[in-house]
Steps between C-alpha positions, in 0.01 A plus 500: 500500500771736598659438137198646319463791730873599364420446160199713493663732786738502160210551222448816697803673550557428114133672418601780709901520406336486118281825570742706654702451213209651262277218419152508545325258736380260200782465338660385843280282611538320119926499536431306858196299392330589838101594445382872626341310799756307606708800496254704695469196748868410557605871515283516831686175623803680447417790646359355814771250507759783559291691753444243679905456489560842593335461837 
């Protein structure tokens, strides 16, 4: 289980290392092969993965 949360801990950081570089949010998503969902979904499992870590 923990091996897929790092992948797609992974899918996201690519999606979001993609758009700072100038692509849009589509095209992203397409490079990573990670759905707008499961982007939106993991990217709050992140998030609240490292706040809890900050505590």
């Amino acid at each position: 289980m923990e091996a897929h949360r790092q992948f797609r801990f992974g899918q996201v950081l690519a999606v979001r290392a993609l758009k700072k570089s100038g692509f849009s949010t589509a095209h992203a998503l397409k490079q990573v092969g990670l759905s707008r969902s499961g982007y939106c979904d993991w990217g709050i499992k992140l998030a609240s993965r490292f706040a809890a870590e900050e505590l």
